[in-house]
N, C-alpha and C positions, 0 to 999 in steps of 0.2 A: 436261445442265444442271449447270452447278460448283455445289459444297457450298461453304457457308459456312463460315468455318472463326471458332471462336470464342476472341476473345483476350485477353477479361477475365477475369483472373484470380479464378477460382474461391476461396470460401469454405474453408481448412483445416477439416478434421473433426477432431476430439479426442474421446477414449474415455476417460472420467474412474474414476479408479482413489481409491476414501474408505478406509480402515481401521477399523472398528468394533472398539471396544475400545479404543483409543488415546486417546482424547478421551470428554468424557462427553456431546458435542452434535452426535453423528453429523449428525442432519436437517439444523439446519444449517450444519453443515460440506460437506454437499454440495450445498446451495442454495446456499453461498455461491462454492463450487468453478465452479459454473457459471454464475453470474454473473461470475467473475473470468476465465474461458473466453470467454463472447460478450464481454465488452468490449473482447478483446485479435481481439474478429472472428470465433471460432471457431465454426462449426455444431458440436452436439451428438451425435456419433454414437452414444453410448450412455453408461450411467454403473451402475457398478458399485460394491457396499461388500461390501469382506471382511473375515470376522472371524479377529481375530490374536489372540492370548492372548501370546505373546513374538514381538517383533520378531528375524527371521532375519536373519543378516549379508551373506546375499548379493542375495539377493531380497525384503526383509522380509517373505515371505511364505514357506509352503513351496514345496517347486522346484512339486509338482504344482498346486498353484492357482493360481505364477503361469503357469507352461504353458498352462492354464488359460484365464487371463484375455489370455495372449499372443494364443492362439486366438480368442478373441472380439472382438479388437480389430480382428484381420485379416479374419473375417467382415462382421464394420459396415463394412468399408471406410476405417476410421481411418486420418490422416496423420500422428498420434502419440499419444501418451498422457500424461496428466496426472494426475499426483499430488497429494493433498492434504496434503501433509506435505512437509518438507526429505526427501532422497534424496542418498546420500555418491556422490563421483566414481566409485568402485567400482561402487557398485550400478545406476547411472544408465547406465554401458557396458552390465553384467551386462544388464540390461531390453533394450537397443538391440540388443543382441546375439543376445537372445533369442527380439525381438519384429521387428525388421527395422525399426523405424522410431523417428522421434525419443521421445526420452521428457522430460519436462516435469517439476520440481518447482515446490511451490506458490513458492518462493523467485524460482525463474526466471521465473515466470507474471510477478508482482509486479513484479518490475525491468522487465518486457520493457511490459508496460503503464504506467509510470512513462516508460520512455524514448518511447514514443508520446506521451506529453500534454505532457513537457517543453519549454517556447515560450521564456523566459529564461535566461539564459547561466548563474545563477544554479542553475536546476531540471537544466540540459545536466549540468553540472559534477557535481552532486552522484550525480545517476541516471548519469554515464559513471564517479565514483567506485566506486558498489555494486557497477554490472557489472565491473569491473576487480577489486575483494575477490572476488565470486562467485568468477570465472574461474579467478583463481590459480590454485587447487588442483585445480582440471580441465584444463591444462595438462597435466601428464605423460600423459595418455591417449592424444595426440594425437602424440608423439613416441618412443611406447614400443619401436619399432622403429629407431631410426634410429640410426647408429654416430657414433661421436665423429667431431666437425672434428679436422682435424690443425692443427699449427700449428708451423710454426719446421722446421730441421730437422732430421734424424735424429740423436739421440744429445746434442741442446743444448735440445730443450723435451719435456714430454708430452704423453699426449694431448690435444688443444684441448677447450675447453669442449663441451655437449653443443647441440643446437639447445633442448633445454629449457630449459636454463641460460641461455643468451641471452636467448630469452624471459623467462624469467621476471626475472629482470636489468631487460629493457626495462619488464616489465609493472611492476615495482614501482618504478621511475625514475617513470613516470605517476602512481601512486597519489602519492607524493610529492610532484609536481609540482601534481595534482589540490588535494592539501588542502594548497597555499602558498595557490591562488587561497581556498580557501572559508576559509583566515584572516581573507585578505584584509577578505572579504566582511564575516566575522565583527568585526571591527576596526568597518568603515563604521557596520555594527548599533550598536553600542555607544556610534560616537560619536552618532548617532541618539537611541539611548534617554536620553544623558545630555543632550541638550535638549530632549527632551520632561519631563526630571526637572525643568528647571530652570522651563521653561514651566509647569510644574504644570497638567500636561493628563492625567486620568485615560486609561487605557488599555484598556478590552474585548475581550477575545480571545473570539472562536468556535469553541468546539472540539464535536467528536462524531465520529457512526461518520461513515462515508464514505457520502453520497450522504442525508444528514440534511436540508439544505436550508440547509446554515451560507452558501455563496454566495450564494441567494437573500435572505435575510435582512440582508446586510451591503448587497446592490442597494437594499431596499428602503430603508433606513435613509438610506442615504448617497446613491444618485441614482449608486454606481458602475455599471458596465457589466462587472464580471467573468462569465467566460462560467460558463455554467449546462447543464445537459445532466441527465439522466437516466442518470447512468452511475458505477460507482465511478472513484473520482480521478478527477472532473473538475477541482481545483484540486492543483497542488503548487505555487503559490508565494503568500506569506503577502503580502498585499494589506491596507494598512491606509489609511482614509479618515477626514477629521473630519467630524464631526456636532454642529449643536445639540441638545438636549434639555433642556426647558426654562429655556431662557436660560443655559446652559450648555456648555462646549465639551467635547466628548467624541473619544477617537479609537478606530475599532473596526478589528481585525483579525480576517481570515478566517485560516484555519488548513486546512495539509493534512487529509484526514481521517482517521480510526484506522481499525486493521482490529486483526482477533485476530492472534495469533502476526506481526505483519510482520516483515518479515527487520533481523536487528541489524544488517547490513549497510547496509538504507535508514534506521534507526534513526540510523547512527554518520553515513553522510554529510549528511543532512539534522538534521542537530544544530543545526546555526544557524538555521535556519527552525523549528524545533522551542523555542528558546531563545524564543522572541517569548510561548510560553505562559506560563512560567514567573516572567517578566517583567511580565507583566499584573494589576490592581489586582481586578478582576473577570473573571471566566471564567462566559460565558454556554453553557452546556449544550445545544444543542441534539440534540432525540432523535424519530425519525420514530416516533412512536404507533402509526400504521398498518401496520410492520413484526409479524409474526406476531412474530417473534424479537428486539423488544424491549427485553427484558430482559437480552438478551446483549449486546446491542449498549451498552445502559448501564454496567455489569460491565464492559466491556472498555475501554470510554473512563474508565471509574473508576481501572479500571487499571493503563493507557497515564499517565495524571496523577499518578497514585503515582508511574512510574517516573521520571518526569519533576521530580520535588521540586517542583510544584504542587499538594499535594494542602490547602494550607493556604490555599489561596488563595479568596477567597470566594465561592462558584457559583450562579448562578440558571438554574434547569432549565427551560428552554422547551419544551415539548412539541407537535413542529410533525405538520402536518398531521393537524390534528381535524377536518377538516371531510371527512375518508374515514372516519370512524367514527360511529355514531348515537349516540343519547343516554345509552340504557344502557351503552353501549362508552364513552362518554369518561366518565362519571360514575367507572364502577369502576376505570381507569386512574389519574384523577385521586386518587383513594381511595388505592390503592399510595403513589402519589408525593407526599403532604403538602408543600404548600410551593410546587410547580410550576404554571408557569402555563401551560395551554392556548391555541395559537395557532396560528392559519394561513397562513403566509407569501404563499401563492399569491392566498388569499381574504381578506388584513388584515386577519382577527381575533384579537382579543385583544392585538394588537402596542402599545396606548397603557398597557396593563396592563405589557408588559413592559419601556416604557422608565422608567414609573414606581418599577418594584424596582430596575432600574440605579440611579435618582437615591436610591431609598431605602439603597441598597447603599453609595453613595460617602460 
């Protein structure tokens, strides 16, 4: 009897590697580590947090814990490993080297899941700009062996450039070339914004953590069809529609969502889709209540808007999905956050409450 021989591509296992000590919100830094692992598709092979008191230069760990956790990796059957923190080129060999298999920073997580959701030439451009900064500097790893090109001949040129050289030459010709278009881009923005100045049509941005419910709520408002999912970044491109409100023209935009530490690299290439916050007459907050964690997730989008020089811009905090919380759980939430208005984007509640503070805002 012939075997079947099976040829869908199996699920990557990843072995998640947290630092304690580093950060003051271990829990969830490693809840969130593995939510950032399944959305890039990874099963979970195991997950570990070790406590570091100083960061070591070669392993940030000592040799014997990461031996250690090398060990453990290759027990679960892992197909690599993932780090909740950036990891310098050095150290990222030093692991691979040590471990037999790829090793992952939270950096690379982030990019490699952005370039999965990227659908506009716009989002392509920006997430192939970050990967190309990432890169750079992991370049020499990859050529550390190899002798110089000759070039010309004996006694009338020197040695020819290196293959690194070259590369990296080519690699930074693209980056270049990458952020001519996202001027471009940048330019069209502007002329944009300057007739919506002239139209005097107020603007709304939706900002919060990732995965808050800013898409669903811009659906609701506006009748758009941006896509929706249960997953972080399901949106990178900043989608804005008009709406009335009471007998009023309004125009709302959805917004990438924030994460803690994201990389300055998707920081610097998504600057202009980043620009639309800052831009904006009112900034509607939205923050998933039902989240254990919060409070961090507020903090961090508080944060992200500081860095952003929106922080003066006037915000109304929507607190979406209460309708996964009981009585006494939204009351004392509500209680914290003065001011904010409880609502359910899924179940439309409370939503004529909060187009009412938009019109009281303007």
């Amino acid at each position: 009897m012939k075997k079947l021989i099976e040829t869908e591509e199996q699920p990557k296992r990843a072995f998640l590697i947290s630092l304690k000590g580093t950060n003051t919100d271990e829990a969830f830094s490693a809840g969130e580590l593995a939510s950032l692992a399944e959305t890039l598709g990874f099963q979970i092979a195991a997950r570990e947090t070790a406590a570091v008191k100083n960061l070591k230069p070669r392993y940030l760990l000592g040799t014997g814990k990461a031996a250690e956790l090398a060990k453990k990796a290759g027990e679960t059957g892992a197909d690599c490993i993932v780090f909740d923190r950036d990891i310098s080129p050095s150290q990222q060999r030093n692991w691979e080297d040590l471990a037999g298999i790829p090793v992952v920073d939270r950096q690379e997580l982030i990019i490699q899941i952005f370039a999965s959701r990227a659908q506009t030439r716009e989002a392509v451009v920006q997430v192939e700009l970050a990967r190309l900064a990432w890169s750079l500097p992991r370049l020499q790893h990859r050529y550390i062996d190899l002798s110089r090109q000759r070039g010309g001949s004996y006694g009338t040129r020197g040695a020819g450039e290196t293959k690194l050289e070259t590369d990296r030459r080519k690699v930074e010709q693209e980056i270049r070339g990458l952020r001519r278009q996202l001027e471009d881009i940048r330019r069209q923005r502007n002329i944009q914004q300057k007739q919506r100045t002239r139209q005097g049509i107020p603007l709304c941005a939706i900002v919060g953590y990732t995965n808050a419910g800013k898409s669903s709520l811009l659906n609701k408002f506006t009748g758009a069809s941006v896509f929706v999912e249960n997953t972080l970044f399901a949106t990178l491109d900043t989608t804005t529609r008009r709406f009335e409100n009471g007998g009023r023209p309004f125009l709302l935009s959805d917004t990438v969502g924030f994460i803690r530490n994201l990389p300055h690299s998707l920081i610097d290439a998504f600057h202009s889709t980043l620009e639309e916050v800052s831009r904006a007459d009112i900034l509607i907050h939205v923050l998933d209540v039902s989240d254990p964690e919060a409070d961090v997730c507020y903090e961090t989008t508080c944060r992200v808007l500081q860095e952003l020089g929106a922080e003066k811009i006037p915000v109304i905090l929507a607190l979406n999905k209460t309708d996964l919380l009981g009585a006494d759980e939204l009351e004392a939430v509500c209680s914290r956050r003065p001011g904010s208005i409880p609502i359910s984007v899924k179940e439309s509640l409370g939503l004529d409450k909060l187009l009412a503070a938009i019109n009281a805002k303007i």
